[in-house]
N, C-alpha and C positions, 0 to 999 in steps of 0.2 A: 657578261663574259661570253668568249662562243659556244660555251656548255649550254649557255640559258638560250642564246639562239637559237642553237641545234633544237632544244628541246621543244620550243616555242613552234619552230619550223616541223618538225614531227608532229607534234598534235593538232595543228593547224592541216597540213598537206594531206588531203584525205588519201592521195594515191600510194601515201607512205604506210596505210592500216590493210587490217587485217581480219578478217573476222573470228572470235575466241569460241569456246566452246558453248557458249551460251548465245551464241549467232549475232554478238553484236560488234558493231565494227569500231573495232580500237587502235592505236598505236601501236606500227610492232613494238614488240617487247624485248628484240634482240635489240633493238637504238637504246629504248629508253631507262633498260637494264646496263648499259655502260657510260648511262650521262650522269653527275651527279651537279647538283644548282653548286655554283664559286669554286668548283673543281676540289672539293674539301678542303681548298685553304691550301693545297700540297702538306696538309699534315695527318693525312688517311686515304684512304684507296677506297673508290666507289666500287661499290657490290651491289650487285643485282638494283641497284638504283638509290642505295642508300648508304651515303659515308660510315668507315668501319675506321675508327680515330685511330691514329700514334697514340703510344702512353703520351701519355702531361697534357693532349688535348680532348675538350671535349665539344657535345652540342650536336646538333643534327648535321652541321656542315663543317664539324672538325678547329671550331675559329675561337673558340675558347681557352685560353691556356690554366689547365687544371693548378699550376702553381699559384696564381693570380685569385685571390677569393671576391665575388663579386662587389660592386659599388652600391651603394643607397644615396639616394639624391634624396630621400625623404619618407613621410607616410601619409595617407590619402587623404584627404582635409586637410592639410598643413600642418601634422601635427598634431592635431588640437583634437578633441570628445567631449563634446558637451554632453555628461552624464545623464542628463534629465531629456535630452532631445533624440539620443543614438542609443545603439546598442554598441558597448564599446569591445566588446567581448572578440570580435573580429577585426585582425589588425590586416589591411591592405600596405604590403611595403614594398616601395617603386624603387629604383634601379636599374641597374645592368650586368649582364651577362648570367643571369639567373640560369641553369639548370636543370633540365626534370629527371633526377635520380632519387633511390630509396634512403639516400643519406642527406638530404635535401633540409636545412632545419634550420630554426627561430633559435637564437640564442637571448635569452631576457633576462636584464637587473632591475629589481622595483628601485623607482628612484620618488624623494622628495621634494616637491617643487618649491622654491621660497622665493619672496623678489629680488633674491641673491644670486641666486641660481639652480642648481640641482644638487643630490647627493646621493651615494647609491647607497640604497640601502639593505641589500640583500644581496646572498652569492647569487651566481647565476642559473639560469634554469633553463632549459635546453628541451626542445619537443621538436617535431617533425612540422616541415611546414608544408605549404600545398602550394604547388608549381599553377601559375596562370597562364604565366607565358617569362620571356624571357626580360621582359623588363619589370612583373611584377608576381608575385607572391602573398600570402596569405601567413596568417598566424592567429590560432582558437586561444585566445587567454582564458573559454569559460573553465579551465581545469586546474586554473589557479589564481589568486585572491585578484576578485575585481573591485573595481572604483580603487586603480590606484594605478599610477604612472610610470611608463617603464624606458627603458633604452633597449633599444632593439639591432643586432647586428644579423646577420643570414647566414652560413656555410651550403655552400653544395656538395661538402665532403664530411660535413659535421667537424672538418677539422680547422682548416683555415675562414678564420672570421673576418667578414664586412667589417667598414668603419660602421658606426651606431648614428640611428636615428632615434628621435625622442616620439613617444605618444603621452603626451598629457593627457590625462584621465582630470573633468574636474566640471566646477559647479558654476553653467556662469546667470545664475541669478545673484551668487558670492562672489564672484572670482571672474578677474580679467587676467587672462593669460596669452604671453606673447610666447610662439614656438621659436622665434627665429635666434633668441637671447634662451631659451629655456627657463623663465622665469612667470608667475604666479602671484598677483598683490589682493587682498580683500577688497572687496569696492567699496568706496566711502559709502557711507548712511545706508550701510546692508547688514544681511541677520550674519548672525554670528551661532555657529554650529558648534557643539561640545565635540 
């Protein structure tokens, strides 16, 4: 955009700096206080260099629309935790349009895996999740029952929820499990766990 131009062209042009109170020479700061990066979408107004959103939008650059609850394309390993190789306790959950506010959160149902499919088998449980960046997220399962498999959706408002990704929690010295069907079979001529 010619916001990012301008900008690019400011702190590149040394004859456009200035020297600050700490004697060193920077960017004026009367440019680079009225440029904001993608012009905020035209859905907020740049301030002192930093978009101040319309209600319904959010994000650093205003391009998020707060009615819209983020997407999940998945969870890091494909799904899958080999209990005996990982620690499963930390869910990495990828997607789009992630947000970093204090209402930022993990929505989770324990589910059952069978070579049927899945079933949920618990209401849901809701905690706070940890912003990475905008296409991925974090969620601490150690505060609630592990070695078990959950669905996973995200809210950036805690109110409206993602579609769900699955994290299979499971044993593969026992167990071949496919994430892309959500299903779970015993391996032939394997132990068998009470």
């Amino acid at each position: 955009s010619l916001a990012e131009q301008c900008i690019s062209t400011v702190t590149k042009e040394v004859s456009q700096h200035w020297v600050n109170q700490s004697g060193v020479l920077v960017p004026d700061p009367s440019i680079l206080n009225n440029l904001c990066f993608s012009d905020c979408y035209d859905h907020g107004e740049c301030v002192n260099g930093s978009c101040s959103c319309d209600v319904g939008w959010l994000g650093l650059d205003c391009s998020i629309n707060a009615t819209i609850p983020p997407t999940l394309v998945g969870i890091d390993g494909g799904g899958l935790c080999d209990e005996q190789n990982y620690d499963c306790n930390v869910v990495t959950v990828l997607g789009q349009t992630f947000i970093q506010t204090s209402t930022l959160t993990c929505h989770l149902q324990q589910i059952t895996v069978t070579g049927d499919g899945y079933v949920i088998v618990s209401n849901e449980t809701t905690m706070a999740a940890t912003f990475i960046s905008q296409s991925s997220v974090t969620c601490r399962l150690d505060t609630i029952p592990n070695k078990v498999s959950y669905a996973v959706a995200i809210s950036n408002q805690g109110v409206l929820v993602s579609n769900q990704a699955f994290l299979i929690v499971y044993s593969a010295d026992c167990t071949i499990c496919n994430a892309g069907n959500v299903t779970c079979v015993p391996k032939p001529d394997s132990c068998v766990i009470n």
